[in-house]
N, CA and C of each residue as an Amber inpcrd file, in Angstrom:
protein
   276
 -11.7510000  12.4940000  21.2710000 -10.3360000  12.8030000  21.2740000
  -9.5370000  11.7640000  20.4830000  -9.9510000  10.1730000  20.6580000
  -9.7260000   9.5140000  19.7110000  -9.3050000   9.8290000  18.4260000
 -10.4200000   9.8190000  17.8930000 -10.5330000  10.3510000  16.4980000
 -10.0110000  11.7490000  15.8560000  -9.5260000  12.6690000  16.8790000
  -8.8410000  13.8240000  16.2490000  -7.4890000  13.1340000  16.2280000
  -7.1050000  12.2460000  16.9330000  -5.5500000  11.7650000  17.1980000
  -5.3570000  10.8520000  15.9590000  -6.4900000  10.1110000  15.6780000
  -6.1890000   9.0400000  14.5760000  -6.1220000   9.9900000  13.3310000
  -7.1010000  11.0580000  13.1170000  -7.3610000  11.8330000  11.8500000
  -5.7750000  12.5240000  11.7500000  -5.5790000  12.9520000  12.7480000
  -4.2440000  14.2260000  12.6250000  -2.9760000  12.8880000  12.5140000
  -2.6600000  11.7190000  12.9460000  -1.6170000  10.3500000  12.3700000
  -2.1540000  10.3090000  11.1760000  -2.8160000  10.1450000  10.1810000
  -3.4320000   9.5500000   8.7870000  -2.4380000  11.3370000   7.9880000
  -2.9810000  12.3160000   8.2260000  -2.3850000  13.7010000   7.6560000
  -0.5630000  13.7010000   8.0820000  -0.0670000  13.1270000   9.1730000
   0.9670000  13.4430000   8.8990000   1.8700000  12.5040000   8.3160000
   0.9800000  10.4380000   8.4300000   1.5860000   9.9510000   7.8760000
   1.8750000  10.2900000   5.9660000   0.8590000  11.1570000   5.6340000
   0.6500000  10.9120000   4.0470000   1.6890000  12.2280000   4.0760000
   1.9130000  13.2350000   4.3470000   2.8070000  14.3420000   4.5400000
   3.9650000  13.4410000   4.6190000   4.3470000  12.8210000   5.6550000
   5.6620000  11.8020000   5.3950000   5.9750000  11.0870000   4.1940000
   5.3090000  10.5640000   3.5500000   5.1880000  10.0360000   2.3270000
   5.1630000  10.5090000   1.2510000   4.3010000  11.8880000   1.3100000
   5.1070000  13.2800000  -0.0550000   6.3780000  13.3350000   0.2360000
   6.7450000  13.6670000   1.6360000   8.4880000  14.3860000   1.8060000
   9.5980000  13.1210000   1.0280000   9.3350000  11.7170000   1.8910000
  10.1430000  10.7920000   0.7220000   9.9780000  10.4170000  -0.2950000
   8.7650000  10.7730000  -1.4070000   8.8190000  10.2610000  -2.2390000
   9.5020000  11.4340000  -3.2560000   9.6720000  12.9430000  -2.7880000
  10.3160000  13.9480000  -3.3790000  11.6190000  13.3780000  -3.6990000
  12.1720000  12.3910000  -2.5280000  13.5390000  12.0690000  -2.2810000
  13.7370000  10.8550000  -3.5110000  13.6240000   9.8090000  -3.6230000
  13.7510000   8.7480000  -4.4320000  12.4720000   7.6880000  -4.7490000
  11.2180000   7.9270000  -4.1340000  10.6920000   7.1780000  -4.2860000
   9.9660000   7.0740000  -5.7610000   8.9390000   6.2190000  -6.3410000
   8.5480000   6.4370000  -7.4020000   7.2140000   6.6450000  -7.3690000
   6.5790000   7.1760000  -8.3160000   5.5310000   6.8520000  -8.3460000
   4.2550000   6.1950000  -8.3450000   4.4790000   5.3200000  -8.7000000
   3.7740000   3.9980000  -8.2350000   3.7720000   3.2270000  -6.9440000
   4.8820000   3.1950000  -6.1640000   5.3310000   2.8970000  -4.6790000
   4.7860000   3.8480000  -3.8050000   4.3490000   5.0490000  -3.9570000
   3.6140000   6.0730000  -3.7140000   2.2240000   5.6050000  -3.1650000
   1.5040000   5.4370000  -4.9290000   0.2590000   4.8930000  -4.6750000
  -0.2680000   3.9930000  -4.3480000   0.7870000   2.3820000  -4.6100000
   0.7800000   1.5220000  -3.5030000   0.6070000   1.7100000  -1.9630000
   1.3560000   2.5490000  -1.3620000   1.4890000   2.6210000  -0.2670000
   0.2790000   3.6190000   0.4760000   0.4760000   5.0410000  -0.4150000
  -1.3330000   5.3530000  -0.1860000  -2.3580000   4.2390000  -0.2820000
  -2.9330000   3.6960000  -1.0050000  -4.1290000   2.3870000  -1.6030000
  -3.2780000   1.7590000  -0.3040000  -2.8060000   0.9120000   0.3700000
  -2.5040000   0.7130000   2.2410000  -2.8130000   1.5900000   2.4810000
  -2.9270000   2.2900000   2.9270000  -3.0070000   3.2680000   4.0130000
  -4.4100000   3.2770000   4.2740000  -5.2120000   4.0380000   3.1980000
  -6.6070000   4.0130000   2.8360000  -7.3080000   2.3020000   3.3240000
  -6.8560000   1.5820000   3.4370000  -7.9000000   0.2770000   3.5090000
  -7.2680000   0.0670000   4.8810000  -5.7820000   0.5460000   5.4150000
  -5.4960000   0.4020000   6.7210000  -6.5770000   1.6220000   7.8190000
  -6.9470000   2.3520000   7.2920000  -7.4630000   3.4270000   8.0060000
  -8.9720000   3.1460000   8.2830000  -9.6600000   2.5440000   6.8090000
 -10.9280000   2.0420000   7.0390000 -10.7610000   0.7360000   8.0590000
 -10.1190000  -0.2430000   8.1800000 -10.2670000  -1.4830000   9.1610000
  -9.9240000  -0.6800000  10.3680000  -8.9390000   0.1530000  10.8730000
  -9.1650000   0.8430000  12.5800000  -9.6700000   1.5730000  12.5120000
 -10.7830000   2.3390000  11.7490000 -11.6660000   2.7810000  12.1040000
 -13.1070000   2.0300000  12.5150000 -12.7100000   0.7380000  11.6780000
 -14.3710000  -0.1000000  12.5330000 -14.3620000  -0.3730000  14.2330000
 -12.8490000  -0.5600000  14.8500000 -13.2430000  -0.4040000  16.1560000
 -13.2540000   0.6680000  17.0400000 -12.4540000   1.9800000  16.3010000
 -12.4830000   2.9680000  16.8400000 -14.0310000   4.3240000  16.7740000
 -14.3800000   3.8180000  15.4520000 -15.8990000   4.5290000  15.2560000
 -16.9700000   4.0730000  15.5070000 -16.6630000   2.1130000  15.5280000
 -17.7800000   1.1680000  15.6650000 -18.3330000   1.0400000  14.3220000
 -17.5620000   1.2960000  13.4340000 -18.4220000   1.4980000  11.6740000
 -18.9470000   0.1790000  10.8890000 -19.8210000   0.2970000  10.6620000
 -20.6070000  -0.8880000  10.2750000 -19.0820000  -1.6490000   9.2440000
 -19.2810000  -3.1040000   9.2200000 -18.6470000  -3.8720000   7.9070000
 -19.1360000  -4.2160000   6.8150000 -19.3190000  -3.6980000   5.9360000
 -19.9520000  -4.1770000   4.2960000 -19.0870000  -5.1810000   3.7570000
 -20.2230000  -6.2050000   3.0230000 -19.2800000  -6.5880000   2.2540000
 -19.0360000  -5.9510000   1.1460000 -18.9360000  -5.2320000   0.5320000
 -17.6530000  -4.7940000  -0.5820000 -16.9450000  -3.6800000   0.2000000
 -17.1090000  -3.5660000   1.3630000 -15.9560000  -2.7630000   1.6850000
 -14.2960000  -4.2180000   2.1620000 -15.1230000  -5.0930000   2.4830000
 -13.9550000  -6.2370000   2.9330000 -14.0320000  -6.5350000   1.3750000
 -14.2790000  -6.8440000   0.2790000 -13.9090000  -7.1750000  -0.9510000
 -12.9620000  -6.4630000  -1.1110000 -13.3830000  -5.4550000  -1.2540000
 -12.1040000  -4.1770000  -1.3570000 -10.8430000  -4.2330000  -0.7550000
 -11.0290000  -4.1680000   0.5320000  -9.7770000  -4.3860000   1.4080000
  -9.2070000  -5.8870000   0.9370000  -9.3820000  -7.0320000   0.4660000
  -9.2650000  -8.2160000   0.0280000  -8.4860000  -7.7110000  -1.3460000
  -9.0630000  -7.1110000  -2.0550000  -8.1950000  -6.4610000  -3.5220000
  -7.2340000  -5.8970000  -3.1970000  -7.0880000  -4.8040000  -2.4290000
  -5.7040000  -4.2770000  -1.8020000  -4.7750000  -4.9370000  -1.4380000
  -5.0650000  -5.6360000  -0.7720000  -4.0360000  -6.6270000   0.1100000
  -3.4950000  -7.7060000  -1.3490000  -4.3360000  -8.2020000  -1.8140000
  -4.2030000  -9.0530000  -3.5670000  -2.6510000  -8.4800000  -3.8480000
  -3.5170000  -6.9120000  -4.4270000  -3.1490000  -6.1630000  -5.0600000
  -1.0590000  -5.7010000  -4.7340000  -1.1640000  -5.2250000  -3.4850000
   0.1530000  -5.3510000  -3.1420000   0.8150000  -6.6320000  -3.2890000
   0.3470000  -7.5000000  -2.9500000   1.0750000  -8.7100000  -3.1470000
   1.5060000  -9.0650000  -4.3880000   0.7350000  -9.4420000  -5.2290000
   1.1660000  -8.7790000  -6.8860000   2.4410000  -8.0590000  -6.9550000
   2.0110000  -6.3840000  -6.7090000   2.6890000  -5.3250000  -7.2160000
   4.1020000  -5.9440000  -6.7030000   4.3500000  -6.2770000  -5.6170000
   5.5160000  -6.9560000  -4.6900000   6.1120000  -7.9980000  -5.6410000
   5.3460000  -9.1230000  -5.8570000   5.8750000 -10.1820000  -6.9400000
   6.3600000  -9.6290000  -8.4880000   5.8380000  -8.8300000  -8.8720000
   6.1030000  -8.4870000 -10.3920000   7.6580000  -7.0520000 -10.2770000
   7.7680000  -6.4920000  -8.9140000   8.6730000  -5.9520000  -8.7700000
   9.7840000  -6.7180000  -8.7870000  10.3260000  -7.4230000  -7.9820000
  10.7490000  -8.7530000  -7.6220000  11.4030000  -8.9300000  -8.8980000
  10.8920000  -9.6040000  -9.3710000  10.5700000 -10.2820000 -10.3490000
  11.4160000  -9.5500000 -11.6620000  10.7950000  -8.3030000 -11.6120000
  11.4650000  -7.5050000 -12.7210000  13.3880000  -7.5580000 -12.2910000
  13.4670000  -6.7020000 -11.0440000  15.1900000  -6.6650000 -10.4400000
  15.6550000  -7.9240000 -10.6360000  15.1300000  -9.1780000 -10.9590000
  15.7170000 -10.4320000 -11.3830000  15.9140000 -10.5700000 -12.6430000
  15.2930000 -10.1570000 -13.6120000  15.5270000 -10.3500000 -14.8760000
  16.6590000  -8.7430000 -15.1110000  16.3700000  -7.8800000 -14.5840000
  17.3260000  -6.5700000 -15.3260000  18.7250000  -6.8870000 -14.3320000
  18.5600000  -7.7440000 -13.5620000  20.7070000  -8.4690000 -12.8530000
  20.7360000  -9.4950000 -13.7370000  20.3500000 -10.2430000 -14.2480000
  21.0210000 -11.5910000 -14.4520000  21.1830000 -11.1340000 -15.8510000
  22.7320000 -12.0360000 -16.2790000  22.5660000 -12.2790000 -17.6790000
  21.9310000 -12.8880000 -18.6700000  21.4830000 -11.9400000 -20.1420000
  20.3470000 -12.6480000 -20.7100000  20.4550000 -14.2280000 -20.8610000
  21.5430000 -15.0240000 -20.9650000  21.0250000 -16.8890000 -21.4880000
  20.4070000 -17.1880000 -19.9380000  19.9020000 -16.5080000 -18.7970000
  19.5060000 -16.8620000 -17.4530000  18.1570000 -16.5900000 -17.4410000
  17.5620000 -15.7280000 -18.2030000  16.2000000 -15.2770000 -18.0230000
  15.6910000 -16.0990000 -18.0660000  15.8270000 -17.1540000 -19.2660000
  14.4190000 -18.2700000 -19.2360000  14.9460000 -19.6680000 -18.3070000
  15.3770000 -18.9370000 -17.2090000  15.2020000 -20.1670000 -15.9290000
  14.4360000 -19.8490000 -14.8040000  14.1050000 -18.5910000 -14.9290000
  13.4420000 -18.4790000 -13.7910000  12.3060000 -18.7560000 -13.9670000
């Protein structure tokens, strides 16, 4: 029963996530947030299925987590340079 409850949360969270991204989201914030989801779903499923741990499945999940962090910094990053006026860019 578990596992129909976790499977049927994973389908309606990604259904939630089509409906707002129709609204303003972008595309890429999309697949960010899917790529989470996917490496969030494999880690509660190791205590909820008992599923073995590989290592390149934790490599993986290690790249994801990277990976957002990145995508997060270079977003950032960008909304700072497209507000400030150009003689400001090369201070940051």
């Amino acid at each position: 029963m578990i596992g129909i409850t976790f499977i049927s949360w994973l389908y309606v969270s990604d259904m939630l996530l089509r409906l707002l991204m129709i609204d303003n989201w972008l595309l890429c914030l999309y697949s960010v947030c899917n790529t989470v989801k996917c490496a969030l779903a494999m880690w509660l499923s190791i205590p909820v299925f008992h599923n073995p741990v590989t290592l390149l499945g934790t490599l993986g999940s290690i790249i994801v987590v990277f990976g957002v962090l990145l995508y997060n910094k270079a977003r950032d990053y960008e909304r700072k340079l497209r507000f400030l006026p150009p003689d400001d860019i090369l201070e940051i």
